[in-house]
DODRENLUM-638206 format. One record per residue (C-alpha): x, y, z. Coordinates in pm, whole numbers, plus 50000, padded with zeros to 5 digits. Layout:
// residues N
XYZ...
***
This chain:
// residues 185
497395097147046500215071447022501945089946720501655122946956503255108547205506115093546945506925125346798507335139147151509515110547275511485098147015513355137347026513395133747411515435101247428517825107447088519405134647294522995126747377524375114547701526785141247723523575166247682521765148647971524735151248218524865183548142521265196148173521115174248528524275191848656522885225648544519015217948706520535204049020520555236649266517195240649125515945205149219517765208649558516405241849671513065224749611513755196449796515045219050058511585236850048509905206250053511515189350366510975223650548507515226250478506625187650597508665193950886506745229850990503565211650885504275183451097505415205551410501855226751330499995197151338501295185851666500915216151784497655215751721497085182951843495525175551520496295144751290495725131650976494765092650863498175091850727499865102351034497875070351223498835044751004502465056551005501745058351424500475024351395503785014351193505685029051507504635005151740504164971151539507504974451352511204967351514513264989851348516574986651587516384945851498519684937251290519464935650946516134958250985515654980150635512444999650539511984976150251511994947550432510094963050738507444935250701509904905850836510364928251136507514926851373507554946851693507124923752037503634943452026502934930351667503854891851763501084895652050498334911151859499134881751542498104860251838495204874051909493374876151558492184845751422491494859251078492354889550918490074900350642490294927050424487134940550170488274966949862491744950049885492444970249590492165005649739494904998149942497635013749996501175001550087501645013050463498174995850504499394962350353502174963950547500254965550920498174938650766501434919550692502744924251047499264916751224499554887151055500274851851139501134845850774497724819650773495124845350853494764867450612492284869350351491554901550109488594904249874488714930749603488004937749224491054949949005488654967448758487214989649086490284999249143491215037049245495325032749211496155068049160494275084049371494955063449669498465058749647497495020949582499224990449388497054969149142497114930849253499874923148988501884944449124501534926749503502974895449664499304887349592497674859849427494854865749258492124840749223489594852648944486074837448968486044810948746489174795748906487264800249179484344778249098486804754048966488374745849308485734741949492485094773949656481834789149683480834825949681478004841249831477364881449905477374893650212473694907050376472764923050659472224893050864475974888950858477734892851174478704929351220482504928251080481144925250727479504952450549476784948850260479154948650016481604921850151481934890049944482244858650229484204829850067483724798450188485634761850142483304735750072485824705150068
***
């Protein structure tokens, strides 16, 4: 596979610079007529869906975004949308004591962004296993790729945390499958 994928590449990046300007100046009306296709559908599908008065998970969490993030605060940019919490955000952080997440690694970034700005910046605690993971598909980021630090197990046991699975007598916010961590100090 690797010497495939060598004989197809080497070619593709030994063309010349001159070559490349070209064939992006040539493709561009293409790529922008797409584009222009592409914005015009999400808008009519958007418009349809409202319509409709139907909505999709994604459209929640990006409704969700709406109201916990401040985006007329100076300096405000989408990148940084996490250090802007809404007056509505700043209220709820003071309402949740802890914040914990189970399959941390299915998800995705507008989710670990609401979880961000729910947030105290003490409370939060995810749980999830890197080799589960279902990146594509989900639109997700592996933990290396986070502001995350990952603890494996061993490290764990090390420090003096303890690890016990979750069962049904748990209190109803945990499922089955949850793994409760707990400081034994």
């Amino acid at each position: 596979m690797k010497k495939e994928v060598s004989e197809k590449l080497i070619p593709f990046f030994a063309i010349p610079e001159e070559q490349w300007l070209h064939d992006v100046i040539r493709m561009y009306p293409i790529v922008r007529a797409l584009s222009d296709v592409t914005i015009a559908f999400s808008r009519a599908y958007a418009d349809r869906k409202k319509q409709e008065g139907l909505m999709e998970f994604t459209d929640m969490e990006h409704y969700v975004l709406d109201i916990l993030v401040d985006k007329t605060a100076e300096g405000f940019t989408p990148e940084r949308a996490g250090e802007f919490p809404s007056s509505a955000a700043r209220e709820l952080q003071k309402k949740y004591k802890e914040i914990m997440i189970d399959e941390y690694q299915d998800t995705n970034d507008v989710q670990e962004l609401i979880a961000t700005l729910l947030s105290n910046g003490r409370n939060r605690f995810m749980v999830g296993d890197v080799k589960q993971s279902i990146v594509s598909a989900r639109l997700t980021l592996p933990f290396s790729k986070r502001n995350t630090e990952v603890f494996p197990l061993m490290r764990m046991r090390k420090t003096g945390v303890s690890i016990s699975t979750g069962t049904s007598a748990v209190t109803p916010r945990f499922s089955r499958q949850s793994i409760i961590f707990s400081a034994s100090l």
